[in-house]
N, C-alpha and C positions, 0 to 999 in steps of 0.2 A: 504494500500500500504506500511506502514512502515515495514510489515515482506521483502520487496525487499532489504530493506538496513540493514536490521538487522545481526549482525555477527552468523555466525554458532558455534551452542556450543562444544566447546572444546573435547568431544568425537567424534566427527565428523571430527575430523584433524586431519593428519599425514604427518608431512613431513618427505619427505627420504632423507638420504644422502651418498654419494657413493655406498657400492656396493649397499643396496637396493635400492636405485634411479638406478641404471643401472639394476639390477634385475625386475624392474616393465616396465621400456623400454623395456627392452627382453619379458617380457611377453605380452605386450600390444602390439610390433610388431607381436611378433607370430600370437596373435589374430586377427591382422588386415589388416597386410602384405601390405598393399598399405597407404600414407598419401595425406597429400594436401600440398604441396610440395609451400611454396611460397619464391618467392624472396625481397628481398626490390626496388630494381633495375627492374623496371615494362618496357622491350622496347617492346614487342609484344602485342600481341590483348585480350592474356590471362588474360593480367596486372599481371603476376607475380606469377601465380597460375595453378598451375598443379598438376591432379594426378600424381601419383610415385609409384614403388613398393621398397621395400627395400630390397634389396640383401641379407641384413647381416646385423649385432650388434655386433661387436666387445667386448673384457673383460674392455675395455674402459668405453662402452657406445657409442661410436662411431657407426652413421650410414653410412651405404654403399649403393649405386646406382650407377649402368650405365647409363651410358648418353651420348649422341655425341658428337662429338666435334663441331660442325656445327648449335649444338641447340639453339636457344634463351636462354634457362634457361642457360649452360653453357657464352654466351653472358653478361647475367645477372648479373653471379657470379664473372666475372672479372671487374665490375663495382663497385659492393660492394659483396661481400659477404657473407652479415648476411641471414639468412634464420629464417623460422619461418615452422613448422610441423606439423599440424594436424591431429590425428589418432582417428577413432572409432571403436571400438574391439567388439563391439556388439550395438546389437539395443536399451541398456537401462542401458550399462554402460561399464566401459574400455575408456576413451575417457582420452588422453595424448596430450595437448599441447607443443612441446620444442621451445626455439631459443638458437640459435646457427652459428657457423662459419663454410663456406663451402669453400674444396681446391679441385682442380682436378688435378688429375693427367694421366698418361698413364702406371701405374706399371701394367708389363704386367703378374705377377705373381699372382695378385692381381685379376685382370680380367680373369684370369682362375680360381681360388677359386671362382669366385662368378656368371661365366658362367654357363648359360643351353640353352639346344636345344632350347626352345621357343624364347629366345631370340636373335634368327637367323631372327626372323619375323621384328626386327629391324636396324637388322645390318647381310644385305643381303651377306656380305662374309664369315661370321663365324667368328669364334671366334679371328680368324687374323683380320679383317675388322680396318682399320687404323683411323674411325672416331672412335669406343668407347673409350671412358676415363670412369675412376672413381671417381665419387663425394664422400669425408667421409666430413660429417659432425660432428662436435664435437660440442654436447650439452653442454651450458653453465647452463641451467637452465631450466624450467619447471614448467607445474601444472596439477595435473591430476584429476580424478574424478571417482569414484566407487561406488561400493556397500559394503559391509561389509562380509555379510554374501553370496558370489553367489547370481546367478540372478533368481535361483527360489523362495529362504526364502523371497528376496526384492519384488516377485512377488506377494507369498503371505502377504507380509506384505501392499503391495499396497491394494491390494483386501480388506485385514480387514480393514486397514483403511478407505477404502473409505466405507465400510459396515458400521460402527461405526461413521463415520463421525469425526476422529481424526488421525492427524500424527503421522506412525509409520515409522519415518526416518531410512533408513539402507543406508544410504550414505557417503560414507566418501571422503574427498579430503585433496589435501595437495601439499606443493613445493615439486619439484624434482631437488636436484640438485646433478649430478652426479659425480662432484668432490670437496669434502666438508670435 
């Protein structure tokens, strides 16, 4: 059990700072376009945890979503709002946790850059409908988790090693922090 607590060796770590930390956010959303959306501020049945899609990543770093005005999670964010983000960009790696600080507003120029038809299914008047607001969340920090080399070299390096019976690590993780 001591390899549990054992630190990972230094090739294996990369932390990013600015634009690459906002770089690997852009990439990881693309991949994965929806998180687990949680608030600190838990008043519904959810406890504070919801899917989400993300609109948008801003040159920030900054995340974008719609949301109602009328929501729990919105509810949530005017109680506290720290938020925390979980994303899985594939089945074996891509995976980005952030926390961060969440504001809403009703910039209605804002919410036309980041409208689409589909999202009529929530907001039954369109694109005027007077409950959407915009959540951006501004990432303070992070830690994510990868592979090295894509997810087929890691795939086969999975396969030899378990053929061979020895680790052939292609993982790499590291902080993200997006203004540093």
């Amino acid at each position: 059990m001591d390899s549990i607590n054992r630190e990972q060796p230094e090739d294996t770590r990369a932390n990013l700072v600015g634009r690459n930390a906002v770089e690997r956010i852009e990439d990881t959303v693309e991949k994965a376009q929806t998180c687990f959306f949680c608030t600190h501020a838990a008043v519904g049945a959810a406890s504070g945890v919801r899917p989400m899609a993300v609109r948008d990543v801003d040159e920030a770093g900054n995340l974008l979503f719609l949301s109602a005005d009328d929501s729990v999670k919105n509810r949530e964010l005017e109680i506290d709002p720290r938020v925390d983000l979980y994303f899985q960009g594939s089945r074996h790696a891509d995976f980005l946790h952030l926390t961060g600080s969440a504001t809403v507003s009703r910039d209605k120029e804002k919410i036309k850059e980041l409208w689409s038809p589909l999202i009529k299914t929530w907001f039954t008047e369109g694109i005027d409908d007077p409950r959407i607001t915009v959540i951006k969340v501004t990432p303070t920090e992070g830690y994510y988790w990868d592979n090295k080399h894509g997810s087929a070299v890691a795939g086969v390096k999975m396969l030899i090693g378990a053929a061979i019976g020895k680790t052939l690590d292609d993982s790499i993780e590291g902080q993200v922090t997006p203004r540093g």
